[in-house]
C-alpha positions in Angstrom: -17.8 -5.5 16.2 -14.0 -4.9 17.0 -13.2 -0.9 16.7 -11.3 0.2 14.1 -7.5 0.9 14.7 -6.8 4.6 16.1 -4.9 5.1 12.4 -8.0 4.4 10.5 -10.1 6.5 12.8 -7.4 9.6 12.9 -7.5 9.4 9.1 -10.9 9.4 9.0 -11.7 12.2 11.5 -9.1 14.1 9.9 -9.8 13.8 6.7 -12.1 16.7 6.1 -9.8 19.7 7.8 -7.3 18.7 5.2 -6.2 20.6 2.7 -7.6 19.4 -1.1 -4.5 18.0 -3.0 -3.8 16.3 -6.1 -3.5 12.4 -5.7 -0.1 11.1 -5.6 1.5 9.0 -8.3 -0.4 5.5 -8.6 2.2 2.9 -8.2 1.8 -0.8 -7.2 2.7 0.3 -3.5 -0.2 2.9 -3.1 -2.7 0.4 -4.8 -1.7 -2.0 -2.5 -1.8 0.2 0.4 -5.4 1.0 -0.5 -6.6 -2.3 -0.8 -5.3 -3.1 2.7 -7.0 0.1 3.9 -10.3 -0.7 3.0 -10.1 -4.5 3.9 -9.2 -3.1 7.7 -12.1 -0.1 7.9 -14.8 -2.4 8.7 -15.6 -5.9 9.7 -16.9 -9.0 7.8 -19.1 -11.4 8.5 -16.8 -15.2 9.1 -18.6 -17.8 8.8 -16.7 -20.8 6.9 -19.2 -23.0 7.1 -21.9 -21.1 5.1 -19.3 -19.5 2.8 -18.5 -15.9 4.6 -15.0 -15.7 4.6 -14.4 -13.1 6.5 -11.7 -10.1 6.1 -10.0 -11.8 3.8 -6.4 -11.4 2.6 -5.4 -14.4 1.0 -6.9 -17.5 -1.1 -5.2 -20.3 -1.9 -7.7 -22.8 -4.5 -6.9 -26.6 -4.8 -9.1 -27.8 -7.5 -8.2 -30.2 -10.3 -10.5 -30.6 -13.7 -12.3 -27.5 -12.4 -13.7 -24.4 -13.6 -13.5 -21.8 -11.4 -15.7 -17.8 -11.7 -14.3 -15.4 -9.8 -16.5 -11.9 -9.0 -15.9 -8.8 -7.2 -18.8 -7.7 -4.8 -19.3 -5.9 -1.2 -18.3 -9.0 0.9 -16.4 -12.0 0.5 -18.4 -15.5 -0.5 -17.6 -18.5 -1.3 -21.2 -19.9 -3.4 -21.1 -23.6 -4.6 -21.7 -25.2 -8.2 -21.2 -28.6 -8.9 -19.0 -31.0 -6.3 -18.4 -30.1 -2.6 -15.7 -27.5 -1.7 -14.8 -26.7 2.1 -12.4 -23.4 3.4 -9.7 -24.0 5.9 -8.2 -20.9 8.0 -4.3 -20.7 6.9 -3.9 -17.7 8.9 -0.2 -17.2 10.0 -0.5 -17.2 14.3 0.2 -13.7 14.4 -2.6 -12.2 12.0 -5.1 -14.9 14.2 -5.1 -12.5 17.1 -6.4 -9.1 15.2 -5.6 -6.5 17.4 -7.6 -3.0 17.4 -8.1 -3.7 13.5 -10.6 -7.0 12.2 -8.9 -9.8 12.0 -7.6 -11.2 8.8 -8.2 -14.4 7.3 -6.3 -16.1 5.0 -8.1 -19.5 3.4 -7.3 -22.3 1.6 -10.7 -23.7 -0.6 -10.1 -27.1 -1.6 -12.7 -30.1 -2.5 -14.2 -32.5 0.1 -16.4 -35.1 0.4 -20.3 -35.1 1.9 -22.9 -32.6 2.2 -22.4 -28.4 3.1 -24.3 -25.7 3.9 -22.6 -23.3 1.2 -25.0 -21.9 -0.9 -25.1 -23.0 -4.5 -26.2 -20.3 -7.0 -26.6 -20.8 -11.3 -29.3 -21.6 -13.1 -27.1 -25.3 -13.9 -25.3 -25.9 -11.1 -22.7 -28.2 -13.0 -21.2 -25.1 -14.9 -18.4 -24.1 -12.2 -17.2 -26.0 -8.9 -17.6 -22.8 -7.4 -18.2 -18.9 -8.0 -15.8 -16.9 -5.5 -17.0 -13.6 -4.9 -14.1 -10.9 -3.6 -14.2 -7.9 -2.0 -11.1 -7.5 0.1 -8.9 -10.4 -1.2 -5.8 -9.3 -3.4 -3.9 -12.2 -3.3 -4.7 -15.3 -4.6 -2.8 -18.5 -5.1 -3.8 -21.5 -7.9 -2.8 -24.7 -8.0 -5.2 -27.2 -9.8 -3.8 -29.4 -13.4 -6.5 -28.9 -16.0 -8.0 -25.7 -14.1 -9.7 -22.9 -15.7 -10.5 -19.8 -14.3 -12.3 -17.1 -15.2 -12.1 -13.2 -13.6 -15.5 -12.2 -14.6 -15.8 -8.7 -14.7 -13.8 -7.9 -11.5 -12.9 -4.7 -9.9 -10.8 -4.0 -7.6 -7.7 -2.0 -6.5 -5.1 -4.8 -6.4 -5.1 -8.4 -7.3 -1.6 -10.6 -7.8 -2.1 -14.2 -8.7 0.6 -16.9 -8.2 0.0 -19.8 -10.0 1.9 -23.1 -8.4 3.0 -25.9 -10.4 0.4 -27.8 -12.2 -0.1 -28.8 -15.7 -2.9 -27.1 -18.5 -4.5 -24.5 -16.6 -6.3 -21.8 -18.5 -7.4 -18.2 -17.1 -9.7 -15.4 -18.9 -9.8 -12.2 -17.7 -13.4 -11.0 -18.9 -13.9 -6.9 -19.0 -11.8 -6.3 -15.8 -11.0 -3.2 -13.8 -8.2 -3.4 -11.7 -5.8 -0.8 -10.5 -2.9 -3.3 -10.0 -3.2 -7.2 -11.9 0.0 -9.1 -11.1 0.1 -12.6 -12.4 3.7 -14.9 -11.9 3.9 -18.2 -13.0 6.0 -21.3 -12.1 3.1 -23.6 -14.2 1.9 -24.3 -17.9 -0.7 -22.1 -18.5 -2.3 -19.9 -20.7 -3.6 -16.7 -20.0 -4.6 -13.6 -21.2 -8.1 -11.0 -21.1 -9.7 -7.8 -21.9 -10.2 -4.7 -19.9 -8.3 -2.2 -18.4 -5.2 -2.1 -15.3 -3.0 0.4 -14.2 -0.2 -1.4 -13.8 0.3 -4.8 -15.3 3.0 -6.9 -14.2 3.7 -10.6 -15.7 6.8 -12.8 -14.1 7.5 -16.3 -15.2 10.0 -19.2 -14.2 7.7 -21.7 -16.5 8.9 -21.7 -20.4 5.2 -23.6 -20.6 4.1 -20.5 -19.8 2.0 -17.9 -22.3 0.6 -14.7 -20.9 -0.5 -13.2 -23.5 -2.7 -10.0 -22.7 -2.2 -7.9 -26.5 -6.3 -7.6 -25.5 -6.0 -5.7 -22.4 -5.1 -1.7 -21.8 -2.6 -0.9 -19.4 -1.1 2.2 -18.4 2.4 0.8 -17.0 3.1 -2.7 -18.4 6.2 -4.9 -16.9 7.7 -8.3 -18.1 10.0 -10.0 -16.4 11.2 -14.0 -16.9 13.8 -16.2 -15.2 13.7 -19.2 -17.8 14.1 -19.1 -21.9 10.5 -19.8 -24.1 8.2 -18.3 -21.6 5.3 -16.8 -24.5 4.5 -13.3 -23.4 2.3 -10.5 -25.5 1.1 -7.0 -24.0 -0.3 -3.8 -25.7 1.6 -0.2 -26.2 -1.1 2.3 -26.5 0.1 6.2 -26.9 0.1 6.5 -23.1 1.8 3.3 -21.9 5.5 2.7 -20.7 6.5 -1.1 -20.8 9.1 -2.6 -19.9 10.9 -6.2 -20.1 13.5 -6.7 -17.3 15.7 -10.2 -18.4 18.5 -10.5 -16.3 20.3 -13.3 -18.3 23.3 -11.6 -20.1 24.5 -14.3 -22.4 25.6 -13.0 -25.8 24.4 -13.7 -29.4 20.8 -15.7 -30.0 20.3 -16.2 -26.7 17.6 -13.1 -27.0 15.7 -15.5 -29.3 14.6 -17.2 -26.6 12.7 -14.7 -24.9 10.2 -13.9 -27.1 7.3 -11.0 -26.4 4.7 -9.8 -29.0 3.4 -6.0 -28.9 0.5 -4.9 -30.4 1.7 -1.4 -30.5 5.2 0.4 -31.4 8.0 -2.6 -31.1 10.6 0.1 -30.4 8.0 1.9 -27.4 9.2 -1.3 -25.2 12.1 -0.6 -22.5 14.7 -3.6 -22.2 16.8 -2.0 -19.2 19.0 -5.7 -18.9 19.9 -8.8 -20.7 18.2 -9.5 -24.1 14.7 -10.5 -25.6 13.2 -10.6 -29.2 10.1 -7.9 -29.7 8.0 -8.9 -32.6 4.9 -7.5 -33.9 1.6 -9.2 -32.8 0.7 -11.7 -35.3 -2.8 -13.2 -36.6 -2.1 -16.7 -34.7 -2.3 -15.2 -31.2 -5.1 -12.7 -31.7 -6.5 -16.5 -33.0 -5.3 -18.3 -29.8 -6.5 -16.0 -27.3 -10.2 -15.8 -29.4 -10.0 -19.5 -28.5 -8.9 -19.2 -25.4 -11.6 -16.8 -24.4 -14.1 -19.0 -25.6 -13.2 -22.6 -24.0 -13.1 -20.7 -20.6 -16.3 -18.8 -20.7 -18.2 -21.5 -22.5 -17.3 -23.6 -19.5 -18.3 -21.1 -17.1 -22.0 -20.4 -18.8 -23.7 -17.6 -17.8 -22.6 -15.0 -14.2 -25.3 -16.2 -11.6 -27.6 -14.2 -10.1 -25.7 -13.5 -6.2 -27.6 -13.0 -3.2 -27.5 -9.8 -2.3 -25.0 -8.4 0.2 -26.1 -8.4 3.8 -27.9 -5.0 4.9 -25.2 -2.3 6.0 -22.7 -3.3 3.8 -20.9 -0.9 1.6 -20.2 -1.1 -2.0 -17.6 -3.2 -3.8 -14.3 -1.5 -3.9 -13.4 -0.5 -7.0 -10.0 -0.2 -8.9 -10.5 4.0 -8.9 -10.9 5.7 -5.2 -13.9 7.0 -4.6 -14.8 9.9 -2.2 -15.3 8.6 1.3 -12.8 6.2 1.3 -10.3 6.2 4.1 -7.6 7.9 3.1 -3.9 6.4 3.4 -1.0 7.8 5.4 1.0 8.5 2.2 -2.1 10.5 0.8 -2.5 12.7 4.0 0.8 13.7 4.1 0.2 14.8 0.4 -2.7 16.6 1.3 -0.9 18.6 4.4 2.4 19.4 2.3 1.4 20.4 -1.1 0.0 23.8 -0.4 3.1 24.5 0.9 5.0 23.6 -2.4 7.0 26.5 -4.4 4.9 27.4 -7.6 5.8 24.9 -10.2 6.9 22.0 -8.0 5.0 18.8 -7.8 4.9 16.0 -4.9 4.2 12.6 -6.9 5.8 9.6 -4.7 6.3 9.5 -0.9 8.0 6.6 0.6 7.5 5.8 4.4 9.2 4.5 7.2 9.0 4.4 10.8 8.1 8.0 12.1 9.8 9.8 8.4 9.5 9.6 5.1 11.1 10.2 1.6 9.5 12.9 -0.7 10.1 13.0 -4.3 8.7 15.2 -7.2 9.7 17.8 -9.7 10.1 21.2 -9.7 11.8 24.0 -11.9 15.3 24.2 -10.4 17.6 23.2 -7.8 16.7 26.7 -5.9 12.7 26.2 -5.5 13.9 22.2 -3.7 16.1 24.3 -1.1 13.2 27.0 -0.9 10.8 24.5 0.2 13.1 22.8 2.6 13.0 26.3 4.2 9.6 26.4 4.5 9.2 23.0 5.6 11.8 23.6 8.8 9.3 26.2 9.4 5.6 24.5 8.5 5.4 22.4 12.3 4.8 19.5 10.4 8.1 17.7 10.1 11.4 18.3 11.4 15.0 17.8 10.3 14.1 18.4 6.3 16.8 17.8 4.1 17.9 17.5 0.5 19.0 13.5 -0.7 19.2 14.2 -4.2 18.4 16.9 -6.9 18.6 15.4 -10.9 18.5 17.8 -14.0 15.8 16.0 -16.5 15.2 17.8 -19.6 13.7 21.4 -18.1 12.8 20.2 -14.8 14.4 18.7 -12.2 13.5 15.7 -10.1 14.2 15.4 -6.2 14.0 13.5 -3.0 13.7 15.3 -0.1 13.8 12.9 3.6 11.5 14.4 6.4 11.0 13.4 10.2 7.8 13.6 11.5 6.1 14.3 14.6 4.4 11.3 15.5 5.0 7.5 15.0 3.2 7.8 11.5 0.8 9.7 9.9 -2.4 10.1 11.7 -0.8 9.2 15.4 -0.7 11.6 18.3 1.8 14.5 17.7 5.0 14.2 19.9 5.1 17.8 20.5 4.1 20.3 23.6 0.5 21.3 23.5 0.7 25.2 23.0 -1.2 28.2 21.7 0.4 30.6 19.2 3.5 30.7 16.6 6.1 30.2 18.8 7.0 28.2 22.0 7.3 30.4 24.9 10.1 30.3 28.0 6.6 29.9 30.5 4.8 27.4 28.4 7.9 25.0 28.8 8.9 25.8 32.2 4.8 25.3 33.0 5.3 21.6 31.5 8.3 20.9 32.8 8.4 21.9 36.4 6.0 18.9 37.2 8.1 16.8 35.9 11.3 17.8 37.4 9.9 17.5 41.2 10.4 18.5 44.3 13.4 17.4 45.2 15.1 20.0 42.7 15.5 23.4 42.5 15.6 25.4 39.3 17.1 28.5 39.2 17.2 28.8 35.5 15.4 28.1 31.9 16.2 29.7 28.8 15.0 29.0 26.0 17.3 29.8 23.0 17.9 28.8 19.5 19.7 26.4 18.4 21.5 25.1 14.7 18.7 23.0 14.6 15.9 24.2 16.5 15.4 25.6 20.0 17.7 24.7 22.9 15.9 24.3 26.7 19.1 25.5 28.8 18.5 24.4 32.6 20.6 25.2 36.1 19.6 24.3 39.1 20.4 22.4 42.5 19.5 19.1 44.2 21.1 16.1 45.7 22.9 13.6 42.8 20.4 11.2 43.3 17.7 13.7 43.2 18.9 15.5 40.0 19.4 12.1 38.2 16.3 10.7 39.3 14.2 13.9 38.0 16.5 13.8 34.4 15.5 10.0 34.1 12.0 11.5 34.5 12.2 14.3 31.6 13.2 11.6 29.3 11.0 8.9 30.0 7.6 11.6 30.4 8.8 14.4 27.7 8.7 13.0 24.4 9.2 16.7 23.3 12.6 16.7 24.2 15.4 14.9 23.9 19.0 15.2 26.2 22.2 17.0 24.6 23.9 17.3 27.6 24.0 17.7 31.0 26.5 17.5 34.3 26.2 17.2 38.0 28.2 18.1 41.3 28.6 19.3 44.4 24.7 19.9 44.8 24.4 21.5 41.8 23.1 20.6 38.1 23.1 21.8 34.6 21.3 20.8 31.4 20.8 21.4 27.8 17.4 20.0 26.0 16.6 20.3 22.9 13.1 20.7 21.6 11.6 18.3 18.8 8.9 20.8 17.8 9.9 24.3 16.3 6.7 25.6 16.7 3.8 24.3 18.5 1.0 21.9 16.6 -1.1 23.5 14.6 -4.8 23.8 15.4 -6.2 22.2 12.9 -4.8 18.2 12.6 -2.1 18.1 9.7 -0.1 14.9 9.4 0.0 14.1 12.9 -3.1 13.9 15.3 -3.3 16.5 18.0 -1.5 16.3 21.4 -1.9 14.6 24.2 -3.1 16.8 26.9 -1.2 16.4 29.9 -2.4 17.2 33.5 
């Protein structure tokens, strides 16, 4: 078995000195993020030819005239019905080499002729071409004319379907749990289900296209279309924001065009561009999708009995987190910042990039935002806090606050000295640095003062120009906790000034950032 990445294993080691916080806001991003973090804590069993398929990430399915079951479960199978199905690895080149994390797969499943060694499962065998069970896989691409597929039950965190040009496909979504369902399609199709997802977004660029899911709850519920006719219905309960974003701007009937039925408050959906026509669900859908739901389960008969999982694996992922999962960057810096929030202030979104991040919440006034900047300069888990933005909505406010952190990303080695106490001291840095430095220079002075922005490493000393260059060169290559502001050299004499990235040293107890190296 490959080792898990050093991320997965910092969050996981980490995990239970951290402060308990709220979740942050569910959005499509942190679904997403989950799904990829559960798919890369373990490895899965590839084996094409018997249908394991692996860690898998992607599935594109070829299959004409077909009816297709898909299932959620603790690994990912491929089990046969009627005909003869193969799976190619589509893997991109770079994904084929893995890494420190299991390898992904991405697979194509298409039909072929001859004998296999897939398993075939179902009481009649000629219900389905195949049942594809999923437990990692939140991407799936369809292609197929006449192709009906059926989401039996699934749960899982994140699934978005892409459905590729082909002519009368039909897909049921039967009592799923998802946190994100995603469906776009460039193909004529009808679609629609019952259950429950978080966040629903249907995209089309097909007008033979009707996704019409008035049956299923959603807590966030997004339209979007590129081409006029394109039949789309959703549900408003008391609780849901939806949206339909149309970016054509012609003028007068053009909204015609772009129809959407709501079962639910007409004037609840948001239109922020272009034009569409909002109508009240009528008898003749609720009608079309009963049919629908019955043509594509009475073609896939009864769920099969599965094997069962193979011994050690863990449960099926789910749509809703459950304790023991790893737990994502976004949510560990949650968990190390919020007890240091103002009272009344929230943290709901954080946005990450390369070694910082972009904070965003609400809180009572413009004051508590600049308080908790304050105490952020001073927490020893980020550096260079500062304010982006601060918007008055109704009695709150909402902000974005951009931080710096320590490390490369969340759950990496901290960049800073390894120290004891609250404060850096003038012998803890000269003790570090003096190595470094060398033999073939003389100091004659550190101080260590404060700075606008943090403490300032002031050095004088003596040495040869090569020698003094040489042992700078060093400091920034070997010292990650400082970084040059300025320095000059002559006539066998030098002088620096360093700036420290950490305020204070790490904390004891692993916060956003693992602990230290230790350097001998």
């Amino acid at each position: 078995m490959k080792p898990l990445r050093p991320l997965l294993l910092a969050l996981l080691c980490a995990a239970p000195f951290l402060a308990h916080a709220a979740p942050l806001d569910v959005t499509p991003d942190t679904l997403i993020e989950r799904a990829n973090l559960l798919r890369d804590a373990r490895e899965r069993p590839w084996d094409p030819t018997t249908g394991r398929l692996g860690n898998l990430r992607h599935v594109h399915i070829i299959a004409n005239d077909c009816t297709v079951r898909v299932v959620s479960g603790a690994e990912n199978r491929l089990f046969l019905g009627r005909g003869t199905f193969q799976v190619d690895d589509t893997t991109y080149g770079a994904d084929r080499l893995g890494g420190s994390r299991p390898r992904l797969y991405d697979v194509t499943i298409s039909a072929v002729q001859g004998a296999s060694a897939i398993p075939r499962v179902g009481a009649d065998n000629a219900a389905v071409c195949f049942t594809l069970q999923l437990a990692t896989a939140h991407e799936l691409l369809l292609r197929g004319d006449n192709l009906k597929v059926l989401f039996d039950r699934v749960d899982l965190p994140a699934l978005r379907i892409s459905l590729n040009p082909s002519h009368g496909m039909r897909l049921w979504f039967h009592g799923v749990r998802l946190g994100l369902l995603s469906v776009h399609s460039n193909a004529s199709v009808v679609a629609g289900g019952t259950g429950q997802a978080q966040w629903l977004q249907l995209a089309s660029a097909q007008r033979s296209t009707a996704l019409l899911f008035h049956d299923m709850d959603a807590r966030h519920a997004g339209v979007s279309a590129t081409t006029t006719r394109t039949r789309f219905s959703i549900r408003i309960g008391a609780d849901t924001e939806a949206g339909y974003y149309q970016p054509a701007s012609a003028p007068g009937k053009i909204a015609l065009e772009y129809p959407i039925w709501i079962d639910g408050p007409v004037s609840a959906l948001k239109v922020p561009a272009g034009r569409v026509n909002p109508m009240p669900l009528t008898s003749a859908l609720r009608d079309e999708t009963r049919a629908l739901q019955q043509d594509v389960m009475g073609l896939a008969g009864p769920r099969p009995v599965l094997p069962a999982p193979d011994p050690g694996a863990p449960p099926p992922p789910g749509a809703q987190a459950a304790s023991g999962e790893p737990v994502s960057p976004r949510q560990r810096v949650s968990n190390v910042l919020q007890p240091l929030l103002p009272s009344g202030m929230t943290l709901g979104k954080i946005d990450l990039w390369k070694d910082g991040a972009a904070l965003e919440g609400r809180a009572p006034d413009d004051a508590a935002v600049r308080q908790w900047v304050q105490v952020l300069e001073r927490s020893g888990e980020v550096r260079n806090p500062q304010v982006a933005w601060v918007r008055r909505e109704g009695d709150q406010v909402a902000y974005r606050v951009l931080v710096n952190f320590l490390c490369a990303a969340p759950g990496e080695r901290s960049v800073c000295l390894p120290a004891t106490g609250s404060a850096y001291t003038q012998q803890q840095v000269e003790d570090a640095l003096r190595p470094v430095l060398g033999n073939g220079v003389t100091l004659t002075k550190l101080v260590l003062r404060d700075g606008k922005r943090g403490q300032l490493v002031e050095l004088e000393g003596g040495g040869s120009e090569a020698e003094v260059r040489a042992a700078l060169e060093r400091v920034r290559q070997q010292i990650p906790w400082l970084t040059a502001s300025s320095s000059g050299i002559g006539q066998g004499s030098f002088s620096a000034l360093l700036r420290m990235v950490c305020a204070v040293p790490p904390p004891a107890t692993p916060g956003i950032c693992a602990a230290p190296e230790q350097r001998r």
